[in-house]
N, C-alpha and C positions, 0 to 999 in steps of 0.2 A: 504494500500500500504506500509503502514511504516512497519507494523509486519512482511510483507512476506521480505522484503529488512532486516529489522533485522534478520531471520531466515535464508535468505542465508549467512550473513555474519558470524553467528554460525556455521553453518554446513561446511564453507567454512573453517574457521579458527579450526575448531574438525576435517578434514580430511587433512589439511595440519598440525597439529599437528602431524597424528598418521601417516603422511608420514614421516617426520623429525623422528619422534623416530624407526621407523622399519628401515629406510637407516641408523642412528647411530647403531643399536643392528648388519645391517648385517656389516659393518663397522668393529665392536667391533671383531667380531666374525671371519672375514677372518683375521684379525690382529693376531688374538689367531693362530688360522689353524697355518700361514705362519710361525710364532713363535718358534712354536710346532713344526716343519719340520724342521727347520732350526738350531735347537741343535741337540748337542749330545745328545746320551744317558748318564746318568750316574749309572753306574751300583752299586752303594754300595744305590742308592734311590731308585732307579728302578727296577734295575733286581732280587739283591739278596732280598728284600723285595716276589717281585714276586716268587722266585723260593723255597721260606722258606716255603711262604704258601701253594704251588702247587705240590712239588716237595720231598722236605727233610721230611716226611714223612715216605717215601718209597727210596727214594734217597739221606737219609743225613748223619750224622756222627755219628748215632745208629747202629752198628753191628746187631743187632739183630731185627729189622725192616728192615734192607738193604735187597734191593731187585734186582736182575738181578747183584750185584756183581756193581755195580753204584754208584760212589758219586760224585753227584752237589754240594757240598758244596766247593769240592776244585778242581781249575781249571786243574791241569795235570790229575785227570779222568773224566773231565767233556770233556775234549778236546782228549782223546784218540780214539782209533778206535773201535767201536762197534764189535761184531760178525760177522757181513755182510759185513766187513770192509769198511764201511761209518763210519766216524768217529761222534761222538755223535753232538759235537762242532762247526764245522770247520769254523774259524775267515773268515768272507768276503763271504762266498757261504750258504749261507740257503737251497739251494736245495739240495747240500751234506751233509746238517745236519741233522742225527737221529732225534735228539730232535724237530726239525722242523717239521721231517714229523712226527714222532708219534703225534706231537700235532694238529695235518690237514687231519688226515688217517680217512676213511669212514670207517675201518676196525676196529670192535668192539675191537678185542683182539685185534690190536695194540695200540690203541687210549690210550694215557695219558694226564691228570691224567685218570684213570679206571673211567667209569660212578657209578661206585659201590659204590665211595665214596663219589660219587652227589655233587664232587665239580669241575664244569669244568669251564676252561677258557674262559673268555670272547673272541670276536673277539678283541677288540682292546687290550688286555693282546698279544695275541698271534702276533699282528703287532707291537707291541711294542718287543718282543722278535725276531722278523724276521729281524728287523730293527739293532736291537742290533747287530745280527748275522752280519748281511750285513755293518753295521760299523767297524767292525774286532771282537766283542765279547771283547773287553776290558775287564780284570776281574780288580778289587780292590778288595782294604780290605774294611772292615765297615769302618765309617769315627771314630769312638771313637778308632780303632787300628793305626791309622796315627800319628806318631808324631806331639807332640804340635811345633808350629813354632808361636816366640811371631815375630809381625809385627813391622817393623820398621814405625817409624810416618813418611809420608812424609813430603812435604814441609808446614810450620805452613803456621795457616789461622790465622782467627781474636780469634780463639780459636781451641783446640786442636781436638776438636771433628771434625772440618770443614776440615782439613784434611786428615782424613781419610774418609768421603763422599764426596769429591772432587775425590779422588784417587779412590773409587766404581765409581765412576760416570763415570771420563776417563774410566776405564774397560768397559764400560758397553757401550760407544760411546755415554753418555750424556753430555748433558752442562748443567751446574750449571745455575737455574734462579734465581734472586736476589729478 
């Protein structure tokens, strides 16, 4: 009688263990999601990364590889009007985006990047660039062409370090735990 009372209480306490860790991971995990939804994009990490690899190639700042008379690299012809006068770009509307549909088109010969180079885009590369669209397509420079801006220390802590992660913290809508 003892064994079988010992074995429920193993079995009981291994499946309420591995209920506690599965409601933590999905916990963890719609915290990330909502996160994730809930930024900006930021396009000198995100986009031009994306669009360097994808894109400039065929669409960058080589004369001589440039293709269809296109360059992503710099925003007044990434945002002009295509041929078919849908403009490539267009800040807030992905439906009137070139770029958008070429990237979604069932149509071989529209489809970019070309399957010929057997480098396509993931789905979420491509939601991730709709999304961009749909937040107005913000362009930046790379973050190394920004001017240097030294920070002023805010208000001192007990050391000098403590104020300037106090000041990340306020940003970021943390409270300091001691």
């Amino acid at each position: 009688m003892k064994s079988i009372l010992c074995r429920f209480k193993a079995a009981h306490w291994d499946l309420s263990l591995k209920t506690h860790i599965l409601c933590l991971l999905l916990f963890i995990s719609g915290s990330l999601i909502q996160a994730n939804e809930n930024q900006t994009i930021d396009f000198s990490r995100e986009i031009l990364p994306l669009l360097s690899d994808a894109c400039f190639q065929c669409h960058g700042p080589d004369p001589k590889a440039r293709k269809g008379n296109l360059r992503l690299d710099i925003e007044e012809s990434a945002k002009k009007h295509a041929e078919n006068e849908m403009a490539v770009i267009s800040p807030g509307d992905p439906l009137n985006s070139e770029l958008i549909r070429r990237l979604t088109t069932e149509d071989e010969d529209d489809l970019m990047p070309p399957h010929k180079l057997g480098r396509p885009l993931k789905k979420a590369q491509i939601k991730l660039l709709e999304q961009w669209v749909t937040e107005g397509a913000k362009w930046g420079k790379h973050w190394s062409l920004n001017p240097i801006e030294r920070p002023s220390p805010p208000k001192p802590g007990k050391q000098s370090i403590d104020a300037f992660v106090e000041n990340a913290l306020e940003k970021a809508g943390l409270i300091a735990q001691p």
